[in-house]
Phi, psi and omega in degrees: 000152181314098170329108177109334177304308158289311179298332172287314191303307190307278186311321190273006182038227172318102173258149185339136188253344191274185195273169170304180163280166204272300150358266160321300194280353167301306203291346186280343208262146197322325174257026158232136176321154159266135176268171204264359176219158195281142165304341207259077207257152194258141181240125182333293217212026169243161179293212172229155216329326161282325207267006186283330196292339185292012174324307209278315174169190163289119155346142190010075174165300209256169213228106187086147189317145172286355174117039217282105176069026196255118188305183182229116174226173182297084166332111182274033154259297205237348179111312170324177200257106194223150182298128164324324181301170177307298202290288223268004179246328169283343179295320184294308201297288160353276196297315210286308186296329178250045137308326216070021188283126150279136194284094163332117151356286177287008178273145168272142191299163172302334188273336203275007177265136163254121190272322194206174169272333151312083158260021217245347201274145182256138193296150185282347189268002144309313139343280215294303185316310189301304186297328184298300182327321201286289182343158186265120202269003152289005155221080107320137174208194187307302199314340187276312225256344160258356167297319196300292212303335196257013187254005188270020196246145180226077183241139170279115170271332188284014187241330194322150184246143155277155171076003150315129153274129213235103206238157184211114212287189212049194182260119158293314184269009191143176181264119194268024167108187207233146208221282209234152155287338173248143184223168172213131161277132162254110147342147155286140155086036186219139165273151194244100191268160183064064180238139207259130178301096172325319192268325190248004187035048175262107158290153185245104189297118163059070200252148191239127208312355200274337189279307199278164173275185189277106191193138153283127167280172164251164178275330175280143196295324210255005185211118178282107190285166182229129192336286174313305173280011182269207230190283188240133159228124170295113171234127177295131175203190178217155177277148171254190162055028166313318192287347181281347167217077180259004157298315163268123192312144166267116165245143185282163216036030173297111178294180203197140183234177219205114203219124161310133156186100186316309179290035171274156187257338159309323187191129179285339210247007179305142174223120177295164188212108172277179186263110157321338217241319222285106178298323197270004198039058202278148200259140199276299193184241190195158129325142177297157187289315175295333173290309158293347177293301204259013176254313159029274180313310173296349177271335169313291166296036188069334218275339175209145182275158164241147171183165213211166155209155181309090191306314212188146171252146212276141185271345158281180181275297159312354191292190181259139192248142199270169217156139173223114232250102143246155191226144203226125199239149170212152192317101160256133211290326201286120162078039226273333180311279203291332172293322185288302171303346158284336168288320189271339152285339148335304175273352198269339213264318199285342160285324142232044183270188163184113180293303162000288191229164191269187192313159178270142204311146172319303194291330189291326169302333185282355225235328152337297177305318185298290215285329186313304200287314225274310174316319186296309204281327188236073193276325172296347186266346158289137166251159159351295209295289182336300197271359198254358203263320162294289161352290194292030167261319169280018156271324191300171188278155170310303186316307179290326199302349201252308177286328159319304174300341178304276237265353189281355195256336180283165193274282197072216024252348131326145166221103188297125193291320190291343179263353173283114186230085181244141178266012139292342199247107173275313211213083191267006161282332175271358198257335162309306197295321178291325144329287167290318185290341191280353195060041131261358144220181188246141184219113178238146192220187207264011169270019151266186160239149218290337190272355142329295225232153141297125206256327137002272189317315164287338181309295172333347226218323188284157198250178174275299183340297195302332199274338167257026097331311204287349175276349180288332194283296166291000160272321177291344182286323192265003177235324168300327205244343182225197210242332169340139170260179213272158189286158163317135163008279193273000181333145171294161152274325182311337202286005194285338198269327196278101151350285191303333160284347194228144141333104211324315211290318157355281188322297204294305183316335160268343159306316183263357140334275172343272180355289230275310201296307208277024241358234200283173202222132131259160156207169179297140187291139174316299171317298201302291147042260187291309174346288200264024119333276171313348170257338184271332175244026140293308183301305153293346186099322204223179162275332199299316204249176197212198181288345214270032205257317185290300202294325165311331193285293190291283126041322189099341216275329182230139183219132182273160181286173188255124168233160162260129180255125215237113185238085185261352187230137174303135147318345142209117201316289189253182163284329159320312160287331177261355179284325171278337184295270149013293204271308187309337197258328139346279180312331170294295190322305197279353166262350171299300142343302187288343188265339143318292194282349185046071172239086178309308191302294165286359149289310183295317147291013168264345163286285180324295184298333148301310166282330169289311205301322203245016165274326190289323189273173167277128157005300187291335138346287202293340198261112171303124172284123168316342176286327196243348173169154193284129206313336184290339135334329179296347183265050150202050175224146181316298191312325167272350167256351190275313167331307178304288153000287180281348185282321183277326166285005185277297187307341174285320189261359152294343189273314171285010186032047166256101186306288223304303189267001172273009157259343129333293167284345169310291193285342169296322194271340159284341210248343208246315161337012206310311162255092221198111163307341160334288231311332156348284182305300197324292182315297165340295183296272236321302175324321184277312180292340157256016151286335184279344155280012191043063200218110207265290180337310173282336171298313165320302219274322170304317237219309156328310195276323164321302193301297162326347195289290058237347166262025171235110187222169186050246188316290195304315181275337140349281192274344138336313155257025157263327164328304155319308173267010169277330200243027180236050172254176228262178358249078159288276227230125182272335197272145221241130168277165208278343164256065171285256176357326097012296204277340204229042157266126187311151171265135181288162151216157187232160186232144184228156167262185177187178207231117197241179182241357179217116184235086198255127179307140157092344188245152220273154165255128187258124160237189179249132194287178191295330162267026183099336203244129169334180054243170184300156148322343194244341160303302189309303176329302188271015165238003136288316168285329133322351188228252176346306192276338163142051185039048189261145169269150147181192165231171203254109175210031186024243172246017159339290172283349148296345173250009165266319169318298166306303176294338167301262238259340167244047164325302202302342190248029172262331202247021200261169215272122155235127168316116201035039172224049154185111170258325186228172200281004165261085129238174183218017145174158171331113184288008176237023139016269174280016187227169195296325186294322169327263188323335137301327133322347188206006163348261155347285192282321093038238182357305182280330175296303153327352167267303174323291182314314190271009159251040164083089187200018197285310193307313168309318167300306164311306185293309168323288191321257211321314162329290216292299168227081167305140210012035151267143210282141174195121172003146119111305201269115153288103173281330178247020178293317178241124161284131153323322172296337204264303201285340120014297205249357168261317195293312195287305208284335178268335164114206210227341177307272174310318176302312200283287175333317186279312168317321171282316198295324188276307160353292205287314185233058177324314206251020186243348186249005204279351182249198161064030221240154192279158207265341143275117146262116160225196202210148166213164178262103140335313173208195181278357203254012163092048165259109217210182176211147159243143190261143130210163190218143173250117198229125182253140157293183214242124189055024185251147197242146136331122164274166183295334171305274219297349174305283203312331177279297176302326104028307216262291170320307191305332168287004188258336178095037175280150035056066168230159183209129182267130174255120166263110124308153195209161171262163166327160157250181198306323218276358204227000000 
């Protein structure tokens, strides 16, 4: 792989499903100059650079603004809390009216609502009707034709009246006394289905639970019964765990009885929910989990009967069956205090719970939590439409917000509405639909026209069966209607949309042929997209991580360490910054792509477009100034990623041996780059690639200026100056530098033979270990050393175990409270880590643990660390690579001395020493009394040389006073 590559891969992560902006693909594109400033330009009151078009509305479905500064007012249908505006308040409706819901008496009419202080605006489903007309009337099909029910509403608004009151049966204001002792609680936010009008005793069909307040009705009309003091209370639920027994029929109004079962392994607190009648007792399901928590206890003690019958059967197979609970609570002498606190949490949880339907899906809460907190924390990098556009997401139905979350997770980026099954999902037609009038998705069907979309992308959705019909369809068109002769075997299918290949008069029909097999489609809306694409990596940080980061946490498989996230500086200053940030990591993704596709021509222009862009800022740019935000920020700035970009095009253009030009971008990157451990590799190349153009001076003089530098450290100055002294002998330079001496102090080595079974240039070399068995040089090594070498234990873990050591013993000072470098609750270290700043920032406390280590306090510590946070995720550190007995027995055998040293040296400069580290650490115990030594060996293979890392790393334990050598494997020789 390329130098740099995996690492542009690490940063750009998920990558982007939508197409470039229009913008971007121009400058990308072969004929047009690159302008000296980014495209990505930040706007008062436009989106960023794909989402600025959303001025106008959402994509494809919706008409008019999301409501921009629109008060929140009340559905006089169902109640919710929904944005003022024209669009989001005819949209609410729309979808709330073709529920079948009936309007109660006591509701106030649609003319008597002030939906916003905006009356004067014409409801969008005027629009959305002008646009149906527009339609081609010969392919009207179903989706259209359920499409009709959410376009009918036509109302004049300009007549609304203020000051309608919104009245709801039972007691609103309090409890005016007690009647009767049975009560029935209504959940808030629950559909009631079958709920009978207490005054006309009429049922009222699908009524939906959102028009009443949270309040006990009574059976008597003139009285709100009170809770706490009732006797029997009826609470409306649904049965779960429907799907583990959907073999037994359901009947409505069926009684239904209620059995404890401590021994589920899932919840101790589970309660089965039987069939009454049933001699075999066959069981439905289970009680909701919140719900059984608190009637659980009480049924353990006795303390209340239970009993129930089936309200209404589910119109899914899979729904939820709606069911009513009465609990009969009865008097006991043992303990009456403690039974009483239990009846009273009881009532507390069913006043605010809501049973009715279960809980909302993990991700989708989590997937809430991502946009809340990224909005609370970066509300400025958002503009008006963006945020008012997020917003309308906690208005959706459970339903949509749940299939959104489906397929926003899906590879995609089409999807067949018909292959969509999630059993969280009840109504994905209303939930498709709803989606869509919101501008979060796109829905194609075959009344659209074809040349809209990439027809590439739907060919992804056809099964092989479907792609050879449509070739079979097209092979007969084409020997019928033109003089073409029939296609090949093997035609690409794509090639059926291109004109130039296929017969103009051909093409659209079968493009909408095509359309037309898998019927309708979704896929995510261009905004939403980019939106959450910007939110998921403001929020995580990184490309590396996703939603499923919340399900792993809950779940248990990963638990992040505990921090304070302490935040005084924006993560980005302006909306401008992040617009810019945004669009390099474009440019990244699409030369990462090209380099896939071996499409050379468009890599180089994404290095040409990386390079004016990053020619274009000042020097002073690149250096963050302290006043205004922290140096360890600069890696979420345009400039450090257009930086990555040309450093893997230099491995491009050395690799194509084009010198000239990775040496251009060499000097761009030195000159705009000022503080950057890079600037190491950088210097390193620059030297080399002009020695290969053969101007030695200038190289020297690069490689003189390196050594000096102060962002050239470990590896890379190591070999500068080997370099210096290679290439300065007289007469370039008489005068001999002063780390000669340094650089050409001998290494120890031992030499071992071995039985190889392969020696292939380029290939891992296998030999036969000492017992008979394959293994690698370095398994060969640690059974040399074990026998032969002296009875040494170890492990082959390079520097694995030194960064589990090190995250063990300064756990308290990587995770201890520092200003801003824990913005969020998935890391697993500190963002200034890899910077100077670790060490500085923590200096003091750094120091006082190192005291502790160097006056022998490691082992002990080490053992505290490991309780305490045993599998928690942390850099570096491996739990299950290293036993305790093992890191144990290295930290006492190298000593408190050594140790402390080596711990500062990672302490200061993590991320330039974090590699090269020699590959066997081992150890022996010397008497009984815990006395020990350490090895560590760098074990080389048959023509393998030392790297320049691996120099600098050994060079550097021997001044600390580690016990290193390099071990050469060699094959047997013949004559033996």
């Amino acid at each position: 792989m390329l130098t740099g590559r995996e690492s542009l891969v690490r940063l750009i992560g998920r990558r982007r499903r939508s197409p470039l902006p229009a913008s971007l693909a121009a400058v990308l594109s072969p004929s047009s100059p690159f302008p000296a400033a980014s495209t990505a330009q930040a706007d008062d009151g436009g989106g960023s650079g794909e989402a600025a078009g959303a001025e106008a509305g959402p994509s494809s479905g919706g008409s008019g603004g999301v409501g921009v500064g629109a008060e929140w007012v009340s559905c006089p249908v169902c109640g919710e809390s929904i944005r003022g505006s024209d669009y989001c308040v005819n949209t609410h409706l729309d979808i709330c009216l073709t529920r079948g819901t009936k309007r109660k008496l006591t509701q106030s009419t649609l003319l008597n609502f002030r939906f916003s202080r905006k009356v004067s605006a014409e409801p969008a489903s005027n629009n959305l009707k002008n646009e149906i007309k527009t339609e081609s009337e010969k392919q009207i099909d179903e989706d259209l034709s359920r499409d009709q029910t959410f376009f009918s509403l036509d109302i004049d608004i300009e007549g609304s009246k203020a000051g309608a009151s919104i009245s709801s049966p039972g007691c609103l204001n309090g409890s005016l006394g007690i009647s009767k002792m049975i009560s029935t609680y209504v959940p808030s936010n629950t559909l009631l289905p079958n709920v009978k009008d207490a005054v006309s005793n009429v049922p009222v069909e699908h009524c939906s639970s959102s028009m009443f307040p949270t309040v006990a009705t009574s059976r008597s009309i003139d009285a709100c019964a009170d809770l706490n003091s009732s006797t029997i209370i009826a609470v409306d639920t649904v049965i779960v765990g429907r799907r583990f027994h959907e073999d037994i029929e359901l009947r409505e109004d069926a009684g239904i009885t209620f059995q404890r079962d401590p021994q589920n392994a899932k919840d101790s607190d589970a309660i089965k929910v039987l069939y009454a009648a049933s001699e075999c007792e066959e069981m439905l399901g289970y009680l909701p989990r919140e719900l059984a928590k608190v009637l659980a206890p009480l049924m353990d003690r006795q303390y209340v009967e239970c009993e129930g019958y089936v309200v209404g059967l589910p119109e899914q197979q899979l729904g939820n069956v709606p069911i009513q609970i009465t609990v009969q609570k009865y008097q006991r002498n043992d303990d009456p205090k403690y039974l009483q606190s239990l009846w009273e949490k009881f009532i507390s949880t069913i006043k605010s719970g809501n049973f009715q339907r279960p809980t909302s899906a993990r991700y989708q809460k989590n997937f809430n939590l991502m946009i809340s907190d990224v909005i609370a924390n970066h509300t400025h990098v958002f503009s008006d439409i963006e945020k008012s556009f997020l917003a309308s997401f906690k208005s959706l139905s459970d339903d949509g917000q749940c299939l959104f979350v489906r397929i926003y997770t899906r590879k995609g980026p089409w999807f067949r509405k018909s292959t969509i099954l999630y059993r969280e999902i009840l109504d994905l037609e209303h939930a498709a639909m709803e989606l869509k009038l919101a501008g979060y998705i796109d829905m194609l069907s075959c009344t659209v026209d074809p040349s809209e979309y990439d027809m590439k992308e739907i060919l992804d959705v056809l099964s092989v069966p479907e792609m050879k019909e449509i070739l079979k369809e097209l092979q007969k068109s084409i020997y019928c209607l033109s003089e073409v002769q029939p296609l090949p075997k093997h035609w690409p299918l794509e090639r059926i949309t291109q004109p130039a290949h296929v017969d103009t008069s051909l093409c659209a029909p079968f493009c909408l042929y095509i359309i037309m097999v898998p019927g309708t489609c979704i896929r995510i809306s261009k905004m939403a997209d980019e939106l959450l694409w910007r939110i998921q990596r403001l929020f995580f940080l990184n490309g590396d991580q996703d939603l499923s980061s919340f399900l792993l946490v809950e779940f248990g498989v990963v638990k992040f360490p505990d921090y304070a996230c302490s935040i005084s500086h924006r993560l980005f200053q302006e909306r401008s910054d992040l617009l810019e940030y945004e669009e390099a990591i474009r440019v990244a993704q699409v030369m990462d792509e090209s380099l896939d596709n071996n499409n050379m021509d468009l890599v180089t222009r994404c290095i040409d477009l990386s390079e004016n862009r990053l020619c274009a800022m000042s020097k002073q740019e690149n250096a963050t100034s302290p006043e205004h935000s922290p140096s360890f920020f600069s890696c979420f700035s345009s400039s450090w990623v257009y930086s990555k970009i040309l450093t893997l095009g230099v491995s491009v253009y050395e690799r194509d041996r084009r010198y000239e030009d990775a040496i251009r971008i060499l000097k761009i990157l030195l000159s705009k780059i000022a503080c950057d451990r890079r600037r190491g590799y950088w210097t390193l190349r620059l030297s080399v690639d002009l020695e290969h153009m053969g101007r030695p001076n200038e190289s020297l003089s690069i490689a003189e200026g390196g050594v000096i530098d102060p962002w050239v450290r470990a590896g890379s100055k190591f070999a500068l100056q080997r370099r210096v002294l290679r290439l300065s002998k007289p007469p370039r330079r008489w005068k001999i530098p002063s780390y000669a001496d340094y650089v050409k102090r001998n290494i120890k080595e031992v030499n071992i033979e071995g039985r190889p079974l392969n020696c292939e240039t380029g290939a891992k070399n296998l030999f036969y270990g000492y017992d008979g068995e394959l293994c690698g040089v370095e398994q060969l090594a640690l059974q040399y050393y074990a026998d032969e070498g002296g009875g040494w234990q170890g492990t082959h873990s390079e520097g694995g175990i030194w960064m589990t050591i090190f995250g063990l013993l300064m756990w308290g000072v990587m995770f201890s409270d520092i200003q801003d470098v824990f913005q969020s609750k998935f890391q697993m270290a500190p963002l200034d880590l890899e910077t100077d700043d670790f060490y500085k920032s923590r200096k003091d406390l750094a120091e006082s643990q190192l005291k502790k280590i160097q006056d022998g306090m490691a082992e002990e510590m080490l053992i505290s660390s490991w309780e305490l946070h045993q599998g928690t995720s942390c850099h570096g550190v491996n739990w299950d690579r290293h036993s305790l007995t093992d890191l144990r027995a290295v930290v006492a055998c190298i000593g408190g001395h050594r140790l402390a040293l080596l711990l500062r040296h990672l302490a200061i400069d993590y991320r330039s020493w974090s590699s090269g580290m020699p590959d066997l650490l081992l150890w022996r115990f010397l008497d009984e009394r815990g006395g020990g030594e350490a090895k560590l060996v760098e074990v080389k293979g048959p023509r393998d040389q030392l790297s320049e890392q691996q120099r600098a790393w050994i060079l550097v334990l021997m001044d600390f006073g580690f016990d290193v050598e390099v071990c050469k494997v060699s094959p047997v020789a013949k004559r033996r």
